[in-house]
Structure formats: structure tokens, C-alpha cells
C-alpha positions in Angstrom: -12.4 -10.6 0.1 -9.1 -10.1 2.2 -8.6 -12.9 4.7 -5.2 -11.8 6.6 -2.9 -14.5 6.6 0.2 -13.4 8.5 2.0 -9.7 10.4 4.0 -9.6 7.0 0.6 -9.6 4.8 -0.6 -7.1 7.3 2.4 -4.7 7.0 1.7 -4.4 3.3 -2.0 -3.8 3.7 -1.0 -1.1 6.1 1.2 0.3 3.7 -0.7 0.0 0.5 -3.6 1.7 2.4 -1.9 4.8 4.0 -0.4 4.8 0.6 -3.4 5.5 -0.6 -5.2 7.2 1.8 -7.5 4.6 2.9 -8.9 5.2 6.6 -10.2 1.0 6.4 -10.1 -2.0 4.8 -12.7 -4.5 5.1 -11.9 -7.8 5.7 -13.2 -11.5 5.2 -14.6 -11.8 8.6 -17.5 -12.0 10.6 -18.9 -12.8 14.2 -22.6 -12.7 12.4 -22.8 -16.9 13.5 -22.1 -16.2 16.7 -21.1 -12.7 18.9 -17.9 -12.8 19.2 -16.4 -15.4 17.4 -15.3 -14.4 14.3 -14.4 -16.9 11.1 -13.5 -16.6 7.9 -16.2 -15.5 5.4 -14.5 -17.7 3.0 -15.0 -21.2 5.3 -16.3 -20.1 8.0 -13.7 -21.7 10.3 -11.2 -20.1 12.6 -9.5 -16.6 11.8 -5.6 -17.8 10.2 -3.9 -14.3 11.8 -5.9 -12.2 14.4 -4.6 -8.9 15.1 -7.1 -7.2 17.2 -6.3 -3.6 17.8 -6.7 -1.9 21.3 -10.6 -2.9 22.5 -11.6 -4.4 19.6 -14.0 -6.5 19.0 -16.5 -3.9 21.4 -19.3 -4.3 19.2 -19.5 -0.8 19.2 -20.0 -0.6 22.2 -22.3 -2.9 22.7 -25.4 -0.4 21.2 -24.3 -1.1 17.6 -24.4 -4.4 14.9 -20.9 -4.5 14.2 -20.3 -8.3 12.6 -17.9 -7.6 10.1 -14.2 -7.3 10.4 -12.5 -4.4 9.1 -8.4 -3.6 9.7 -8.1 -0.3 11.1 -5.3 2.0 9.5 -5.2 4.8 12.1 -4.6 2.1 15.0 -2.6 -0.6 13.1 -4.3 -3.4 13.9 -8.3 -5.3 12.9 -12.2 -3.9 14.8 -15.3 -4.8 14.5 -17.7 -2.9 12.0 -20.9 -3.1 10.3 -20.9 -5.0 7.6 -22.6 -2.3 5.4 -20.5 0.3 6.2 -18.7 1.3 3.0 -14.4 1.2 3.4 -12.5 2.7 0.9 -10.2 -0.2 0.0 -10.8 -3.4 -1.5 -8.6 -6.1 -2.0 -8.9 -6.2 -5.5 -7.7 -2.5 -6.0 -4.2 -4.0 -4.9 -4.3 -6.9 -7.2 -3.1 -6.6 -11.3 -1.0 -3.1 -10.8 2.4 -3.3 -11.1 4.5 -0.2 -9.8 7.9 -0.1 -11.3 10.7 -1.2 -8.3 14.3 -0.7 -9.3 16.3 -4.5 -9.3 19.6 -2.8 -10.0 22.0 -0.4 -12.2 21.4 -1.9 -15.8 17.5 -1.5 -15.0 17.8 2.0 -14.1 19.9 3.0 -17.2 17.0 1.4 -19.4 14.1 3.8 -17.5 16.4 6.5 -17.9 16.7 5.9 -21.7 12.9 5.3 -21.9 11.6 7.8 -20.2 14.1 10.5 -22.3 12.9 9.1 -25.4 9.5 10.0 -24.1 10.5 13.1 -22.9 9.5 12.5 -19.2 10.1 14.1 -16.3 9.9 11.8 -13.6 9.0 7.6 -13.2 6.9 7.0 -10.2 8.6 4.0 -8.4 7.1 1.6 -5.8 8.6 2.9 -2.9 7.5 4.8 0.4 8.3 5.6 3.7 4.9 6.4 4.7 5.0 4.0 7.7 8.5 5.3 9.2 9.7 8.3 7.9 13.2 8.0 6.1 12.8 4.0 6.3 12.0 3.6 2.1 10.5 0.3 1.8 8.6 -1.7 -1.2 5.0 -1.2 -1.9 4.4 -4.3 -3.3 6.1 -6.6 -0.2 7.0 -3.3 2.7 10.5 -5.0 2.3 13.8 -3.3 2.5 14.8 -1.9 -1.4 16.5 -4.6 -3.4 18.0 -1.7 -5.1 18.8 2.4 -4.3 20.5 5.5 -6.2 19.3 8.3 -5.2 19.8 11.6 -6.3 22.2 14.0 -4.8 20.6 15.6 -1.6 17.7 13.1 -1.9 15.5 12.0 -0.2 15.1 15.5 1.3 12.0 14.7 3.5 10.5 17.7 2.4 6.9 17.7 4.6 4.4 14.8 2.9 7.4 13.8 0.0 6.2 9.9 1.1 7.1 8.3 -2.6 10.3 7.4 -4.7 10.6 8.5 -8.2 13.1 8.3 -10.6 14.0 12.0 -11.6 14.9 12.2 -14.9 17.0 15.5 -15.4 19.4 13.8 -12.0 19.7 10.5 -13.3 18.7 9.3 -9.7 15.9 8.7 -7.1 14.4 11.5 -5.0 11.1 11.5 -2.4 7.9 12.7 -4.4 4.8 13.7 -2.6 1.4 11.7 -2.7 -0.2 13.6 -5.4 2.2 14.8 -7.8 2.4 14.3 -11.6 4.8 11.1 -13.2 4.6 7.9 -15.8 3.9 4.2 -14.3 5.8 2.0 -16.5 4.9 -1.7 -16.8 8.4 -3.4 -17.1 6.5 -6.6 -17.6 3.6 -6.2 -19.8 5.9 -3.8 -22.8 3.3 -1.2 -21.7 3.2 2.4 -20.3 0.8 4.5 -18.9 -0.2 8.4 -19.7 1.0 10.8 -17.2 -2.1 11.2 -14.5 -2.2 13.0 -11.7 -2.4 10.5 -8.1 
């Protein structure tokens, strides 16, 4: 279970979550010991990072069991929920994906190559500026790009266009929506993936 560690840690949980959606992510704590004073689910000791957001813990309220900790997307910051209420993220969903990130030139010219041998159209990259518009960062560390070419005119900011892809037919990077059709390629692993719809 996800035990924040750290602001960074929590800036990529934020990200990977609106990423994908996600309106809450649970979290490895709980006040079910004792009201109030949440620990870690792992050791039950002290909380490492604590990033409560605006009234939270309330307990909902005081009329409701909440004893589990949850980080809230909308509000950027960790409340109080009950522990069987069902979040739409898990840590686990993050962990064993890689998303192609772009390291420099020589790595771009070997996607491009692939992905015209394949006959593709566009390479979904790890990128988004889902937190701050126009600010591309990384989805695997919300770090600034180590790399970026983008494509002439690109990144438009066309209305939701919150992801980077590599488009083939401009030989450069462009802003993609959400949901849109493209190949993951695992650099790492030799493997690709089928074209799906995210």
C-alpha cells in the first residue's frame, strides 16, 4: 500500500493520478488505533510525510467512520475516508509500466526508425502537463524533460491535449489528448505493445 514518503513522491502521485483520471488514491494509513492519530499501516508508527489538505482529518464530519487515509486529487493534498470506500488507484497500477521518455537525439532517431518500420502513426511518450498547463514534465518522476523536440507549431494546447507523443509523419513531439490512439514501446524489455486506445 502507498505510504507517502516525501512532497516530490507526492507530486508524482498527483500526476500519475490526474493522468489517469483518478478522483483518489488510498493510502497506507489509519487513525483506526486511535482517533486522530494516524500511522502507518505498514508499522504502525508515525506518518513519514503528512500533507493534510484543507480540514482534513474531519472525520467526516464527525457523523462518519473515516479511519483510513486517502490523498485527495481535486484538493492536492491527503483526508480521511472510510477504509472500505473503493479509490480508483492503487499503488501497484504505477509499478512495472514503463512509458517511453526521450534521453536525447540518437534515441529519437531509433523510435522514428521503429515505429516507420512498423508503420505507426504516433509513440505515446511519458510526458504531460496536466498539472500546469504548457509546463511538460515526466510521468515517471514530474521532473523537468531530460530531453525535447517538438514538432513545428507544437505543443498547440489544443483544449484537453495533456500528453506528448512522438508524431511520426513530423519527425517531432506534439501534445496528444488523454484518450487518443498510439504504441507504448518498452525501450528496456525489446518489447512493444499493440496499438490500444487510453
Amino acid at each position: 500500500m502507498l505510504e507517502l514518503q516525501n512532497a516530490l513522491e507526492e507530486k508524482w502521485i498527483d500526476l500519475q493520478s490526474r493522468l489517469r483520471g483518478y478522483k483518489d488514491v488510498w493510502l497506507g494509513a489509519s487513525d483506526i488505533q486511535h482517533e486522530g492519530k494516524y500511522v502507518s499501516v505498514s508499522n504502525a508508527e508515525r506518518l513519514q510525510y503528512i500533507n493534510w489538505a484543507s480540514g482534513q482529518p474531519n472525520n467526516g464530519g464527525g457523523s462518519r467512520n473515516e479511519h483510513c487515509g486517502s490523498y485527495w486529487i481535486s484538493n492536492r493534498g491527503m483526508r480521511d475516508a472510510p477504509c472500505k470506500e473503493n479509490h480508483n488507484y492503487s499503488a501497484c497500477h504505477l509499478i512495472g509500466a514503463d512509458i517511453l521518455e526521450l534521453q536525447n537525439a540518437l534515441e529519437e532517431k531509433w523510435i522514428d526508425l521503429q515505429s516507420r518500420l512498423r508503420g505507426y502513426k504516433d509513440v505515446w511518450l511519458g510526458a504531460s502537463d496536466i498539472q500546469h498547463e504548457g509546463k511538460y514534465v515526466s510521468v515517471s518522476n514530474a521532473e523537468r524533460l531530460q530531453y525535447i523536440n517538438w514538432a513545428s507549431g507544437q505543443p498547440s494546447g489544443s483544449r484537453n491535449e495533456h500528453c506528448a507523443s512522438y508524431w511520426i509523419s513530423n519527425r517531432g513531439m506534439r501534445d496528444s489528448p488523454l484518450f487518443s490512439w498510439h504504441v507504448l514501446v518498452d525501450l528496456r524489455n525489446g518489447k512493444e505493445e499493440e496499438k490500444f486506445d487510453l
